[in-house]
FITOR-367452 format. One line per 5 residues: number of its first residue (from 1); their letters; for each residue x, y, z of C-alpha. Coordinates in steps of 0.02 Angstrom, whole numbers, m for minus. Example, Ala and Ser with C-alpha at 12.3 -4.5 7.8 and 13.67 -1.06 7.14 Angstrom:
% residues 2
1> as> 615,m225,390; 684,m53,357 $
//
This chain:
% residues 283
1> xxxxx> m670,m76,m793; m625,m145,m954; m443,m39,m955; m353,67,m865; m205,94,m741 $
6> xxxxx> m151,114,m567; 6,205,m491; 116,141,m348; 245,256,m276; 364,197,m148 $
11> xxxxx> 442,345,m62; 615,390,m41; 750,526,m5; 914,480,m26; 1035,621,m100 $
16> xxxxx> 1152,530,m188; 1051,364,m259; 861,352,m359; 756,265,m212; 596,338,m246 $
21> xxxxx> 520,173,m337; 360,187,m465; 268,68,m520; 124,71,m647; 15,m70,m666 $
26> xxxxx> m111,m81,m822; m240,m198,m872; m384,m221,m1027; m498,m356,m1056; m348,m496,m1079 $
31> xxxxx> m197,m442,m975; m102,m370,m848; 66,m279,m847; 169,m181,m751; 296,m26,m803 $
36> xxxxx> 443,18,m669; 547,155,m646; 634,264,m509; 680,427,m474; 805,540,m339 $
41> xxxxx> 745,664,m231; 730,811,m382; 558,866,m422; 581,894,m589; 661,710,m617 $
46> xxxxx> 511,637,m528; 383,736,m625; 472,683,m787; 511,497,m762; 313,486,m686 $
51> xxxxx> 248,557,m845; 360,456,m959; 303,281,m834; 112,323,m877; 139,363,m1054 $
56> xxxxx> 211,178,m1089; 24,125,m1044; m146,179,m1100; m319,184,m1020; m356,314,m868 $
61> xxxxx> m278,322,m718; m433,235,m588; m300,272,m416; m142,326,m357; m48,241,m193 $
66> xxxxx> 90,318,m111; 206,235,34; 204,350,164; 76,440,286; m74,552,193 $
71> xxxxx> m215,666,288; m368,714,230; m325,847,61; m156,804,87; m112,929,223 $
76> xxxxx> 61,910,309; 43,900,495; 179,805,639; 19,745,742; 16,562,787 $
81> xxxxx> m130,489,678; m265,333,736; m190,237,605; 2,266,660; m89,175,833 $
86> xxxxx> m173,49,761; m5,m44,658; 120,m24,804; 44,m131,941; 24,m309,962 $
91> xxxxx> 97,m425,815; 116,m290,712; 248,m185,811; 348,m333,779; 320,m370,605 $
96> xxxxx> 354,m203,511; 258,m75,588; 233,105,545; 324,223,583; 208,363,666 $
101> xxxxx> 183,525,588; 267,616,741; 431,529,741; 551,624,657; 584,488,523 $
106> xxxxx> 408,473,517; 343,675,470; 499,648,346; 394,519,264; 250,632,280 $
111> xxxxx> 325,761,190; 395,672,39; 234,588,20; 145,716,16; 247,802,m124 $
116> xxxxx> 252,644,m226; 58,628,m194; 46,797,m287; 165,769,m424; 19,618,m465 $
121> xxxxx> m111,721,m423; m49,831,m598; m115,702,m692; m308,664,m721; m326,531,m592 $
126> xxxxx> m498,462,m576; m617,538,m427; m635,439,m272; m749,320,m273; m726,228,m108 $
131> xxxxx> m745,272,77; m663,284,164; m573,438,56; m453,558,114; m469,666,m69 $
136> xxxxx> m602,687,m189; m480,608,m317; m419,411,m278; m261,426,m213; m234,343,m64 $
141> xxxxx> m90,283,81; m7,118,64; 104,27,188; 226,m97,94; 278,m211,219 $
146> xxxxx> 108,m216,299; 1,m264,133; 138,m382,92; 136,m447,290; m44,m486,297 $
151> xxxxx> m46,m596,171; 82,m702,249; 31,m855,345; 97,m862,550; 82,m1039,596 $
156> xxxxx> 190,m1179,655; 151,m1259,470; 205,m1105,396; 318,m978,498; 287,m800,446 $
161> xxxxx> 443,m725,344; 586,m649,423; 715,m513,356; 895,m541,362; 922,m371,386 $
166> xxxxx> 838,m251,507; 676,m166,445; 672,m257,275; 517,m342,302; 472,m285,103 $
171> xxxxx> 619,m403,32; 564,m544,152; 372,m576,101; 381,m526,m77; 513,m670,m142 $
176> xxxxx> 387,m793,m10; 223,m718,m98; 282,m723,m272; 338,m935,m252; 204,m1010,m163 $
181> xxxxx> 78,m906,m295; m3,m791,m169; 32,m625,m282; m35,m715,m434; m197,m747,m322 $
186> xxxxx> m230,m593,m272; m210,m515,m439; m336,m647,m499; m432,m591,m352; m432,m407,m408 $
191> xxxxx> m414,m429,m574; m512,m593,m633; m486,m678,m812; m341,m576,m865; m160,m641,m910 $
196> xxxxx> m14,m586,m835; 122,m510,m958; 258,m487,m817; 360,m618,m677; 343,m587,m511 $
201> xxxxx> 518,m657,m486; 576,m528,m614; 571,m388,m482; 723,m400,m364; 752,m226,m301 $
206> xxxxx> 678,m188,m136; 614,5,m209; 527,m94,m363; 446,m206,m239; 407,m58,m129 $
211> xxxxx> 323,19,m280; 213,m125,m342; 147,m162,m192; 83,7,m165; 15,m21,m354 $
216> xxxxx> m58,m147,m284; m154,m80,m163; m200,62,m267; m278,m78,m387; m375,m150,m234 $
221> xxxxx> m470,26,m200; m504,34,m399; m593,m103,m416; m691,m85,m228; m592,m236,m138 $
226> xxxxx> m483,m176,m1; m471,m149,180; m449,33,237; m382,54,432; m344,203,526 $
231> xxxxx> m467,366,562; m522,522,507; m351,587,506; m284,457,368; m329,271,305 $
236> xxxxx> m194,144,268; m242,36,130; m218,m179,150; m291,m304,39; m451,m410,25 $
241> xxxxx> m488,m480,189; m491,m650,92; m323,m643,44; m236,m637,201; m146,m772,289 $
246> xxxxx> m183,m885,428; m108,m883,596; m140,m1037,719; m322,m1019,745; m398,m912,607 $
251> xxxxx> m328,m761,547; m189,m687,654; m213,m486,557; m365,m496,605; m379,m542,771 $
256> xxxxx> m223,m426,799; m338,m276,701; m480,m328,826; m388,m327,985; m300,m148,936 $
261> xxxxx> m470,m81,880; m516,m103,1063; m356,m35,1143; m347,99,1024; m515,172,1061 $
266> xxxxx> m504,137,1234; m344,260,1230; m460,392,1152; m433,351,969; m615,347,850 $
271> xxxxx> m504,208,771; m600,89,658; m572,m35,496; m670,m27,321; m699,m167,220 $
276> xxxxx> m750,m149,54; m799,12,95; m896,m42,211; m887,m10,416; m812,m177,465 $
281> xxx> m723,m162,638; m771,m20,751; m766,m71,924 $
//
């Protein structure tokens, strides 16, 4: 893809401040940039500042990737998911984990990503090209803290980041990821031989964040170079498996995404994790 442009929207609901983050990232044959904006809880303000955020770049729009829980044709449903299983047990119910799609906080989530997920969906976004897909146009679930988390090494050489407040596991690895170059490197990874036109360390808030990673990952399923993890009833999107960080003996996301494959399914769960779009982790 010589041009084009991905959308990241972080979701949120607050009444009285814009916390719904969005991010759009765009690319052509020399560079990459990145447009940010956010929005309140109004339909009408989201619709408007999304359209104005994709008018400031050009090319089509190859995926869309919203923070929060998505089924198959975006139907709204307070069902635990294989997914919401597979990121709450082992390393990752202690390093940002999911919050399931039956909690209460959770189908909240649910529901505003859904909405937001069709407020993208009135723009021509590309068709889905990648499997696993939950849509037959590329939009797709991301999970901040989680993308940002597996990237992180978590090793005595190199502790893995930890918030200084509760639950903002977002505002820990970003700042870590954008100094010691691993953002850069997975842009180059995704996006080889372009320039970047923007500074990581220009994006403090924790809702821009938020937004770009989800960006991000929508950039990963654009160009075919992501991992996909959950089951039929949703996917959450991570990066390359050869961007992620090591733990003590190899790869600590993986060997956590291994042993919860097993426990998962054992439980019941057709749980499984795509790489590339390829089956990678089933049992």
């Amino acid at each position: 893809m010589s041009a084009g442009k991905v959308v990241g929207i972080d979701v949120g609901w607050s009444a009285s401040r814009a916390t719904t983050g969005l991010a759009v990232l765009a690319w052509d044959d020399t560079s990459v940039t990145w447009h940010l904006d956010r929005a309140g809880i109004d339909k009408d303000e989201r619709r408007r500042r999304l359209a104005a955020l994709l008018a400031r770049a050009s090319g089509p729009i190859e995926a869309v990737a919203v923070d929060g829980p998505l089924r198959p044709d975006l139907e709204c449903r307070e069902t635990y998911r294989g997914a919401d299983a597979l990121l709450c047990r082992g390393l990752f119910a202690r390093r940002g984990k999911v919050g399931a799609t039956s909690s209460r906080s959770g189908f909240r989530l649910h529901q505003e990503a859904v909405v937001l997920a069709d407020l993208a969906l009135e723009h021509p976004v590309a068709r889905a090209r990648h499997r696993p897909a939950i849509h037959a146009r590329a939009v797709v679930e991301a999970f901040p803290n989680l993308f940002l988390g597996v990237l992180c090494d978590a090793c005595a050489a190199a502790p893995y980041p930890v918030p200084r407040k509760p639950r903002q596991w977002t505002d820990a690895f970003y700042p870590a990821l954008a100094a010691d170059g691993r953002l850069d490197a997975l842009l180059r990874r995704l996006l080889p031989g372009r320039r970047l036109d923007a500074a990581w360390t220009s994006v403090t808030d924790h809702d821009d964040r938020a937004a770009l990673a989800c960006a991000l990952a929508a950039l990963g399923v654009a160009v075919g170079r992501f991992v996909a993890v959950g089951a039929e009833d949703g996917w959450v999107i991570l990066p390359p498996r050869e961007a992620w960080g090591r733990g003590e003996c190899g790869c600590w996301a993986e060997d956590t995404l291994r042993a919860n494959v097993t426990s998962v399914r054992r439980d019941g769960w057709a749980a499984a994790v795509y790489r590339d779009g390829r089956p990678w982790i089933t049992a």
